[in-house]
Residue, then its C-alpha position, 0 to 999 in steps of 0.5 A: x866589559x860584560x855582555x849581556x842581552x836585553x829586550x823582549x825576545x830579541x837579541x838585543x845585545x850591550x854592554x855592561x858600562x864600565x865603572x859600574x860596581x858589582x851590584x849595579x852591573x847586576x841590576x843594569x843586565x835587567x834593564x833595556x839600555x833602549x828604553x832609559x828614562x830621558x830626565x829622572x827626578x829625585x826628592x832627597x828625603x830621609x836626612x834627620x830620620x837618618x840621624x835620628x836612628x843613629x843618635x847623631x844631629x841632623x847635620x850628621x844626615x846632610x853630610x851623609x847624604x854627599x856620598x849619595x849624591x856622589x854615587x847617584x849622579x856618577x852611576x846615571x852619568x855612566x848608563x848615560x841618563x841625559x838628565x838628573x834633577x835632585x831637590x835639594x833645597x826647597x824654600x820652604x827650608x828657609x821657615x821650617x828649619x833652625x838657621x843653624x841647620x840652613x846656614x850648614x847647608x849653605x856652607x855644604x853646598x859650596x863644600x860640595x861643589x868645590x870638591x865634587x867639580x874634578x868628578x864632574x868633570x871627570x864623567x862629562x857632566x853639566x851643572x845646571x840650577x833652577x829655583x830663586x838662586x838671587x835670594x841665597x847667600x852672595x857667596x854661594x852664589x858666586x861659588x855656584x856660578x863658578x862650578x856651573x861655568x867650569x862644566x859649561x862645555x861637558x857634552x853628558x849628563x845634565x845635573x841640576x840642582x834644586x835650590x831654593x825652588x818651589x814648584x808654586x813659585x816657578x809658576x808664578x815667576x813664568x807667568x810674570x816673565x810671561x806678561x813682561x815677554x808680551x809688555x815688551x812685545x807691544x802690550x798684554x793684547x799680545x799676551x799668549x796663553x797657552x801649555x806650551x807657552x808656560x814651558x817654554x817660560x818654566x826654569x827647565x825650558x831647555x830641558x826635557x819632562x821628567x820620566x820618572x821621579x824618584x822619592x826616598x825614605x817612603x813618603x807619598x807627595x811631590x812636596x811642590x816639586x815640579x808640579x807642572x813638568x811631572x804631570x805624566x811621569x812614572x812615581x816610584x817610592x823607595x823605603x830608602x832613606x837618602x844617605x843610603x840611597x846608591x846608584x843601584x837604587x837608580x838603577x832598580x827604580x829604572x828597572x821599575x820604570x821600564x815594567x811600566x806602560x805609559x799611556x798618557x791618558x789613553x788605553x794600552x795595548x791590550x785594551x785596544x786589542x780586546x776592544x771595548x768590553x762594554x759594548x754601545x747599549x750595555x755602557x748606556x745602561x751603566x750610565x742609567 
């Protein structure tokens, strides 16, 4: 164990976690273990342009790309992120890609939770899902109910899995369990409507907003990806493509989270403390 020390002007002392590699024991004394991000998102992008460059089917970058969710998942269990959600299918999949390569991802995802559940386990990690689970194959839904209830009683890091998810259809699914919740309660006059009754009806209720979202291989959209929860967290893009994607890229995104300010709509630090730099009668002139 390394130690090493964090924080700004303080003696904040930590410790490096153990299993980090080199590198990520590295990065991870740049950061300040007080301020991680709660929930850190990630678009999984790059897989076909992966294969692309190297001459191989675009299978060959989804295969790849377990590796990366490997060393992802397992560096951000042991710096201790509460949770992870990783986009890993959407259901726009379904209509923008050849059958072929969907039915490979069917067949890989079940691969990968097979294989992948010892390591789960090993680290303490809960395996959750969200997306409209009930439209994939019956059997990956039985071999995903089976992973999710042979991690239920891990107490660390929360994994879910995007599959089949929309962040548009979250929406129209909560507000249709939002009219069913209110016709069973008495009729839609009880109907409430509000920010917080919307969460509370969202596929990550029990979870926290994302912190921080992370997108590989340099494209600038959410790609309807929690549209709703990510409303104030901090966006950092990497050139990365997916299958190259380790837990040190976790970690340097991290450490980009945490140079950040996070206002929330409102002024920082500094504003509040030089005031308001435009004064009553200059900021009515401005208006004219």
């Amino acid at each position: 164990m390394v130690a090493s020390t964090f924080g700004r002007g303080n003696a904040l002392q930590a410790r490096v976690p153990a299993g980090l590699d080199r590198k990520e024991s590295e990065i991870y004394r740049k950061l300040d273990p007080a301020r991680l991000p709660r929930h850190v998102a990630i678009i999984m992008d790059g897989n076909g342009r992966w294969a692309k460059r190297r001459h191989l089917p675009r299978v060959a970058g989804h295969r790849a790309g377990v590796s990366s969710v490997r060393s992802t998942v397992e560096t951000a269990a042991r710096v201790g992120i509460h949770a992870l959600t990783l986009y890993a299918f959407s259901e726009e999949n379904w209509k923008k890609r050849p059958k072929s390569e969907v039915d490979f991802l069917m067949r890989l995802l079940g691969r990968y939770l097979k294989a992948e559940l010892p390591t789960l386990n090993k680290n303490n990690i809960r395996l959750e899902y969200i997306g409209r689970q009930h439209e994939l194959p019956e059997d990956v839904q039985e071999r995903m109910e089976w992973a999710r209830e042979s991690t239920a009683r891990n107490t660390g890091t929360i994994l879910t899995l995007a599959l089949n998810y929309s962040a548009r259809s979250e929406l129209v699914d909560a507000f249709r369990s939002m009219v069913n919740a209110a016709s069973l309660n008495g009729g839609l006059e009880h109907l409430r409507i509000d920010e917080d009754t919307v969460s509370e009806h969202l596929y990550t209720s029990d979870l926290p907003d994302p912190d921080l979202v992370i997108r590989t291989s340099g494209e600038m959209r959410l790609s309807n990806f929690l549209l709703w929860q990510l409303a104030y967290a901090e966006i950092y893009v990497t050139p990365t493509l997916w299958p190259d994607f380790r837990g040190m890229h976790l970690l340097e995104g991290i450490v980009e989270y945490q140079k950040r300010e996070r206002r929330y709509g409102g002024l920082n630090h500094s504003d509040i403390s030089h005031g308001d730099p435009h004064p009553r009668g200059e900021a009515e002139k401005l208006l004219k």
